[in-house]
C-alpha positions as CSV (number, residue, x, y, z in Angstrom):
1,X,6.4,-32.2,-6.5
2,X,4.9,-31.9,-9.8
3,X,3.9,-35.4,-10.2
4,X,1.7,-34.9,-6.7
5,X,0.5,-31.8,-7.8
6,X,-0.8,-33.1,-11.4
7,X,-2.2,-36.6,-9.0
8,X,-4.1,-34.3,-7.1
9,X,-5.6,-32.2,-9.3
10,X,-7.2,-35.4,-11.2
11,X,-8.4,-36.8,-7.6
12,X,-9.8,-33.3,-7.7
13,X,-11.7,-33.2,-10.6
14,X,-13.2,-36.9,-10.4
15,X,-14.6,-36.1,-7.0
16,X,-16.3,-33.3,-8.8
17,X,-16.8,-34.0,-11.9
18,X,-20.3,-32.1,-13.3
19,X,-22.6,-32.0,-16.1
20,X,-24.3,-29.8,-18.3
21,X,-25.7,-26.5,-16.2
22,X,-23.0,-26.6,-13.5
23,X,-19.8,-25.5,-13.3
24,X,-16.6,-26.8,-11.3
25,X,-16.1,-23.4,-8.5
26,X,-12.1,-23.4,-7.6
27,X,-11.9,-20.4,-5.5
28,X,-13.0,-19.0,-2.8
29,X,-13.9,-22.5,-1.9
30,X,-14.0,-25.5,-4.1
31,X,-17.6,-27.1,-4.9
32,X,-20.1,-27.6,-7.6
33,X,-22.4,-25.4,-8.1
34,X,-25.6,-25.3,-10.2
35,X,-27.9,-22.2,-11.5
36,X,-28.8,-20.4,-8.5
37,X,-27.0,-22.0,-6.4
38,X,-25.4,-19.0,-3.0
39,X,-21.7,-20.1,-2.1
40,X,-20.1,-18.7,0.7
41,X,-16.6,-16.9,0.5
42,X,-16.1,-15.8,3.8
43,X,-14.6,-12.9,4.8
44,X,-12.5,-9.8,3.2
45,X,-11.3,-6.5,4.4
46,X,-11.9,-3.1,2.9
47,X,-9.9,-2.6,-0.2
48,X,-9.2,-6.4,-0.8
49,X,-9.3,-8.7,-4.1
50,X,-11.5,-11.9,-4.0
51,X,-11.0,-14.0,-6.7
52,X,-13.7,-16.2,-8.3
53,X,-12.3,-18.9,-10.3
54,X,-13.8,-21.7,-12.0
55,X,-12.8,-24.8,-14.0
56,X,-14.0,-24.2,-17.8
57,X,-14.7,-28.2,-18.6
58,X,-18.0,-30.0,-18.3
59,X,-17.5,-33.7,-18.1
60,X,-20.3,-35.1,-19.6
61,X,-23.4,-34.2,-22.3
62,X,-22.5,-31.5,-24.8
63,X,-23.2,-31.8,-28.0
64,X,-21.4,-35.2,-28.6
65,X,-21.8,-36.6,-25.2
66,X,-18.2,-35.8,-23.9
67,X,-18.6,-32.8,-22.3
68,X,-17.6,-29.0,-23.1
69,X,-16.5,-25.6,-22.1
70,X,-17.8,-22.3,-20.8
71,X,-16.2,-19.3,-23.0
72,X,-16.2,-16.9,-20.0
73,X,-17.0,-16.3,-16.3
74,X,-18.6,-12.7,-15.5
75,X,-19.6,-10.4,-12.4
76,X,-23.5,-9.5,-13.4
77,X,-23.8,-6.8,-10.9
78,X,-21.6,-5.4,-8.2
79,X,-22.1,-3.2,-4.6
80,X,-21.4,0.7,-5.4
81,X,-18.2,1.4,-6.0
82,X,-17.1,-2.1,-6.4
83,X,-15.0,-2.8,-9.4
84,X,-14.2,-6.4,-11.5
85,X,-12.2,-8.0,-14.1
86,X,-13.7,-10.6,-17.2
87,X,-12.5,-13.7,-17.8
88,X,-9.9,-15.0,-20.2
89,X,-10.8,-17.8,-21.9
90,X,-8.8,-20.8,-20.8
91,X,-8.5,-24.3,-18.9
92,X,-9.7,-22.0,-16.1
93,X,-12.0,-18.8,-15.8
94,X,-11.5,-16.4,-13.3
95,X,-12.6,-12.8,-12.1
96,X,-11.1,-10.4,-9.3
97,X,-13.7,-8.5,-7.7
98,X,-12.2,-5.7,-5.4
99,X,-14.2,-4.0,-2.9
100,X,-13.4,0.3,-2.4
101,X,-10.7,1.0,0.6
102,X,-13.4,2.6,2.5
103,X,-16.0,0.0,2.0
104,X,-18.4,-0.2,4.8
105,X,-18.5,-3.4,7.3
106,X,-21.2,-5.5,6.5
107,X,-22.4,-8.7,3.9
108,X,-22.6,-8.5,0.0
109,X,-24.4,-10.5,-2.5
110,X,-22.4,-10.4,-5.9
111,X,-24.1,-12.4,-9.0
112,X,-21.8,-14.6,-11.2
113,X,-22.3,-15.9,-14.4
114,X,-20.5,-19.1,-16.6
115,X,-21.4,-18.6,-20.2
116,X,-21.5,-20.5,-23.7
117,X,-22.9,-18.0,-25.8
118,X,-25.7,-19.0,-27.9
119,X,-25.6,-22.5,-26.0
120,X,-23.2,-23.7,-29.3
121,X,-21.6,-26.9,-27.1
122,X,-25.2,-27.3,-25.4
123,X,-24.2,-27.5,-21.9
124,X,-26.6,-25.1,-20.7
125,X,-26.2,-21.8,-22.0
126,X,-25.5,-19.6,-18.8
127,X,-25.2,-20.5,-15.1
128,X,-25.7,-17.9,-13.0
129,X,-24.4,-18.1,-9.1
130,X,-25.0,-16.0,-6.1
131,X,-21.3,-15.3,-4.2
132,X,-21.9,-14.2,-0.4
133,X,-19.2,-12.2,1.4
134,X,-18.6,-10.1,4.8
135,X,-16.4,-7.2,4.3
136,X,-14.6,-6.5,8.4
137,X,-11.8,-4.4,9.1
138,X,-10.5,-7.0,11.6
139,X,-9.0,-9.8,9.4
140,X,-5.3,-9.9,10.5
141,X,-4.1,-11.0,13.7
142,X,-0.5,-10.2,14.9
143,X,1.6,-12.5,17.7
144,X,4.6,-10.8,18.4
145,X,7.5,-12.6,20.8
146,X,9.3,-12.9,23.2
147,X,7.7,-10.1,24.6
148,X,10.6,-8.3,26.4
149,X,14.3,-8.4,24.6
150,X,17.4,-7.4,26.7
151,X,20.5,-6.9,24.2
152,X,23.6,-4.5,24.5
153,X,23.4,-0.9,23.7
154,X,23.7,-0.6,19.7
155,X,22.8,-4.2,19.3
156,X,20.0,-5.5,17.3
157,X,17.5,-6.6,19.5
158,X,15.2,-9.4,17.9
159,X,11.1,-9.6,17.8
160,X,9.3,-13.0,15.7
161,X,6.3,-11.7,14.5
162,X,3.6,-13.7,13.4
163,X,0.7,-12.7,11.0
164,X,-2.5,-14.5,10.3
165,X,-4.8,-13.6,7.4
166,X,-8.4,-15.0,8.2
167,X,-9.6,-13.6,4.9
168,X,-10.4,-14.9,1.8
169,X,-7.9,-12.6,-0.3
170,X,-4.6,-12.5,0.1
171,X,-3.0,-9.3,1.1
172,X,0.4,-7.2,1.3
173,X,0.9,-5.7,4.7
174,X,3.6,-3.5,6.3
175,X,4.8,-4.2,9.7
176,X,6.4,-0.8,11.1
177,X,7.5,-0.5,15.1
178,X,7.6,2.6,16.7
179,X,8.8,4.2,20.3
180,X,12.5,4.6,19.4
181,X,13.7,8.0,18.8
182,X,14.8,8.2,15.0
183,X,13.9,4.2,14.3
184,X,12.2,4.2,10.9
185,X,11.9,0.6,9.6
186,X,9.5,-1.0,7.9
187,X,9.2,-4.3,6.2
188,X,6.4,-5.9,3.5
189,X,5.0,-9.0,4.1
190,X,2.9,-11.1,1.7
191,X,-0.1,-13.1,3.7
192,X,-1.8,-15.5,1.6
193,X,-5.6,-16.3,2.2
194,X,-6.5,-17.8,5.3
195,X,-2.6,-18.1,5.5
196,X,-0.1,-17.5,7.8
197,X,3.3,-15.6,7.6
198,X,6.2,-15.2,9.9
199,X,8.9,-12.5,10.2
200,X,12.2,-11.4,11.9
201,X,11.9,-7.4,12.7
202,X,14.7,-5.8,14.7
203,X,15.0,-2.7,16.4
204,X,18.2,-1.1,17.6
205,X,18.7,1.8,20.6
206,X,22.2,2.9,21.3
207,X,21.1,4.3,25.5
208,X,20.4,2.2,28.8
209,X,17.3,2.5,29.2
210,X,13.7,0.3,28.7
211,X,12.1,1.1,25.6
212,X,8.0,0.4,25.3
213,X,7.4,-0.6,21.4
214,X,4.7,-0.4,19.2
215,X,4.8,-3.3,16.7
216,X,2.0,-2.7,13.8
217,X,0.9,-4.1,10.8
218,X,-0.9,-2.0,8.1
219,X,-2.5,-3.6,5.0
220,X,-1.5,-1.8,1.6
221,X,-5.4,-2.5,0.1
222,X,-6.6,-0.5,2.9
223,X,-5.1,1.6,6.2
224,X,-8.8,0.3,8.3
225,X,-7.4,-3.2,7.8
226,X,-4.6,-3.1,11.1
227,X,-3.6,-4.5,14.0
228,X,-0.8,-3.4,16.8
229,X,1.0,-5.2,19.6
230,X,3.5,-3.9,22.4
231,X,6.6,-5.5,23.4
232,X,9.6,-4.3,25.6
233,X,13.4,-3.7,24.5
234,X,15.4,-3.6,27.1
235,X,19.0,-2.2,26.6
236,X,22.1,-2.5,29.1
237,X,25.3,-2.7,29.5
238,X,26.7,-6.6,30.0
239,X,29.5,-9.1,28.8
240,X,27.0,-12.0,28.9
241,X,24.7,-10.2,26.7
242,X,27.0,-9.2,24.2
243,X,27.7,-13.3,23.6
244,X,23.7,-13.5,23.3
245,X,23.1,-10.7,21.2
246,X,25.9,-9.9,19.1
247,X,25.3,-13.3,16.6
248,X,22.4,-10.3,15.3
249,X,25.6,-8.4,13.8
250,X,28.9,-6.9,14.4
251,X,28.6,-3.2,15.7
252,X,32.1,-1.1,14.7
253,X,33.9,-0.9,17.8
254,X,37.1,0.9,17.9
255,X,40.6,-1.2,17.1
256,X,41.4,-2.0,20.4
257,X,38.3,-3.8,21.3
258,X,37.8,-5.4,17.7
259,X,39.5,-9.0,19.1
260,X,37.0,-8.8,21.8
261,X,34.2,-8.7,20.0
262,X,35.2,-10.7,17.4
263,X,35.7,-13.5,19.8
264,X,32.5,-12.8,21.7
265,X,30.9,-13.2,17.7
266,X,32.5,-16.3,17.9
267,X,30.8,-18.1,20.9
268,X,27.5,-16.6,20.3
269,X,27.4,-18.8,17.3
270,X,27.0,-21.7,19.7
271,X,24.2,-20.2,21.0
């Protein structure tokens, strides 16, 4: 794995290798840009991180003809109420810009800089870049299924759901169901950038009846950034549902019906 990873990143950085005045962009997308150049990071929701990240090294001129380094990468000017980090110095240079929780829908310009100060490997100086992005509330999408779920009463019933992060800035959300009397889960899931994740969430109701739930998905950057989807659990008494459900977890069932059940546990393992 780490042999393929360091083969790659070569491959990488001899398809873009650059010269004095440029600089080797990483993240959002990965490109070489040049002073003035406007790069296009896509989308991120209200209250998200995107992270600009560059290569320091110049491959070729300098002030010995084999290259150089840029000392720093810096945001030169940000929206209102915007806020950023400055670069460490390193193999690679990278700032977080973070957009407010209630910043309004729409497209931003942010200007980005690569510096040498005082131009002392002479490989330009400064580069300055233009970084376009769309701030929407709408970038995660939830599939939740099966739809409907008939287990036992007291027996886990079991929804996949799905999450996909079409943003550019990877994101911690909380996936929450409701419609169940007293049911107060909640589980964290990471989504990466333009990633996808996939999680288990059960729900449990001890009555016969049919249950409509409420399966949402809340980002932690911002509560405008959510999404919701309904699904059906259906509880009810039967033997051939206890075998199908009952691999979820042993419920405590009184001594005399313990063999039962631990036999029923048994063949729903070969299900």
């Amino acid at each position: 794995m780490k042999t393929a990873f360091i083969i790659s990143f070569v491959l990488f950085t001899l398809v873009f290798a650059v010269g004095p005045s440029q600089v080797l962009l990483i993240e959002p997308v990965q490109q070489v840009v040049n002073d003035g150049d406007i790069v296009d990071a896509g989308l991120i929701g209200p209250g998200q991180t995107l992270s600009v990240m560059i290569s320091s090294k110049v491959d070729t001129g300098g002030k010995y003809g084999q290259g150089g380094n840029w000392k720093n990468l810096r945001v030169e000017n940000l929206p209102l109420g915007w806020q950023s980090t400055f670069s460490e110095y390193g193999q690679n240079l990278k700032v977080n810009i973070k957009a407010p929780a209630d910043a309004k829908e729409g497209k931003y310009t942010l200007t980005i800089s690569a510096n040498d100060p005082n131009d002392v490997e002479q490989i330009g100086g400064r580069v300055v870049f233009y970084v376009n992005v769309e701030v929407k509330n709408d970038v995660i999408y939830m599939v939740v299924y099966p739809n409907t779920v008939t287990v036992q009463p007291g027996s886990p019933g079991r929804f996949t759901v799905r999450l996909t992060n079409p943003s550019s800035a990877s994101d911690l959300f909380t996936v929450e169901g409701q419609g169940i009397t007293g049911w107060k889960f909640k589980k964290d899931v990471y989504v990466p950038a333009r990633g996808t994740a996939t999680i288990f969430y059960e729900v449990v109701n001890n009555d016969e009846k049919v249950v409509p739930i409420t399966l949402t998905a809340v980002s932690k950057s911002s509560s405008l950034i959510h999404t919701e989807k309904t699904a059906t659990l259906i509880t009810k008494s039967n033997p051939l549902l206890d075998i199908a459900s009952i691999k979820y977890g042993l419920l405590l069932y009184p001594p005399a019906e313990f063999l039962l059940y631990s036999t029923l546990y048994f063949i729903s393992s070969f299900i």
